[in-house]
C-alpha positions as CSV (number, residue, x, y, z in Angstrom):
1,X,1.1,6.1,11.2
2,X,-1.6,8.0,9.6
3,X,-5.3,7.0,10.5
4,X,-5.9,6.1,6.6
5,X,-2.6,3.6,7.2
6,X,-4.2,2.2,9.9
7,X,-7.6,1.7,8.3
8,X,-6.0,0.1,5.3
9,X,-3.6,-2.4,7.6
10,X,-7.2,-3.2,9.5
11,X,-9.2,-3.5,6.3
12,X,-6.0,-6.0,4.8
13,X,-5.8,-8.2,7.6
14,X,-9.7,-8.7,7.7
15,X,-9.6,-9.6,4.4
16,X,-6.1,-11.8,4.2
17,X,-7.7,-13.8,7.4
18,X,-10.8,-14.2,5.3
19,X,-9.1,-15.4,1.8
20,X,-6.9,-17.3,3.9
21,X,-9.3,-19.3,5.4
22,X,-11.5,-19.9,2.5
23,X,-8.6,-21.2,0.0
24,X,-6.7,-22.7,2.9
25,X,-3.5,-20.7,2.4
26,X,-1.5,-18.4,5.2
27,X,-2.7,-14.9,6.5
28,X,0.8,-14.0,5.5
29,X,1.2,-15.1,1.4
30,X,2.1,-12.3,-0.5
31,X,0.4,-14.1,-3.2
32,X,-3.5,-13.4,-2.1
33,X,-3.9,-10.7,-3.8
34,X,-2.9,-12.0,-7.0
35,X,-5.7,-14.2,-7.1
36,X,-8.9,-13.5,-8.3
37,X,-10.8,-16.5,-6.2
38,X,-9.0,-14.3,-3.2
39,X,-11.7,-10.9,-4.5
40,X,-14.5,-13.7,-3.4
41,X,-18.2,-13.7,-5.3
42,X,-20.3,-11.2,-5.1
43,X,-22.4,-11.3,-2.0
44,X,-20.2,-13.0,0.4
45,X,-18.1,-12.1,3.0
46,X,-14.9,-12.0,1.2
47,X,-15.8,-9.9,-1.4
48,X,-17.0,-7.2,1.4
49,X,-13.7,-7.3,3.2
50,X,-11.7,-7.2,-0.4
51,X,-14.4,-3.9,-1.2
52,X,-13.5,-2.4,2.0
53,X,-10.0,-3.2,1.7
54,X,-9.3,-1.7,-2.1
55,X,-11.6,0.8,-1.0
56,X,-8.8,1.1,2.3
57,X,-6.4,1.0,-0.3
58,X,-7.3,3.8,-2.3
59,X,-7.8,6.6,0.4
60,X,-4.6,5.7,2.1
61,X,-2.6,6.2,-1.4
62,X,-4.7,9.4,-2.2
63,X,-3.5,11.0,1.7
64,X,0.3,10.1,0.6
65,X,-0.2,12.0,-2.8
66,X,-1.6,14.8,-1.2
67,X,0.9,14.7,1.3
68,X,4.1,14.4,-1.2
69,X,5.0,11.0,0.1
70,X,6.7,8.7,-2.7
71,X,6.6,5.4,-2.6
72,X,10.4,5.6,-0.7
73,X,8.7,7.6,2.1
74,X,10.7,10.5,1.4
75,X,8.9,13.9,1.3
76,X,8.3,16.7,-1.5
77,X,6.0,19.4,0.0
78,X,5.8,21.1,-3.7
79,X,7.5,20.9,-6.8
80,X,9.7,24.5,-6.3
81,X,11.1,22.4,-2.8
82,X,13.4,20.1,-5.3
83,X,17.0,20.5,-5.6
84,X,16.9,22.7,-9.1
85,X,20.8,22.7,-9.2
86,X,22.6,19.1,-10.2
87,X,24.0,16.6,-7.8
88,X,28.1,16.8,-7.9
89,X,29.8,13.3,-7.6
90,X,32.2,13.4,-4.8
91,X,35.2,12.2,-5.7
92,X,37.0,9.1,-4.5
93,X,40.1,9.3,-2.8
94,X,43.0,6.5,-3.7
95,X,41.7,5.4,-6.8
């Protein structure tokens, strides 16, 4: 885990037990961050964790595109690294 992973996983769960606690709903629904009232007003405490979390957010997604990590996890150092020939199917014995 990268220290940018780990900074956005802290900034989240500041933030989800925040929202959580202010609309009474679970640390753990997926569904916080679809909600605006969950970005809190300006001034309060849950609108600085939801800040600091996008702000997470953003820095840990910029390290994986620097990196080459795709949303799959895999790794591409640099464009001339991919396969440049095609893929064969491998046939299926039996059929």
């Amino acid at each position: 885990m990268t220290g940018s992973e780990l900074l956005f996983r802290a900034a989240d769960a500041t933030w989800r037990s925040e929202a959580a606690r202010i609309l009474q709903r679970e640390e753990t629904d997926l569904g916080l961050v679809l909600l605006p009232e969950a970005r809190g007003e300006p001034g309060t405490l849950l609108r600085a964790a939801f800040e600091v979390r996008e702000r997470a957010y953003a820095t840990w997604r910029r390290g994986k595109v620097e990196a080459g990590i795709s949303e799959t996890g895999s790794v591409i150092p640099f464009p001339s690294a991919r396969a440049t020939e095609p893929v064969r199917r491998l046939g299926v014995r039996g059929r």
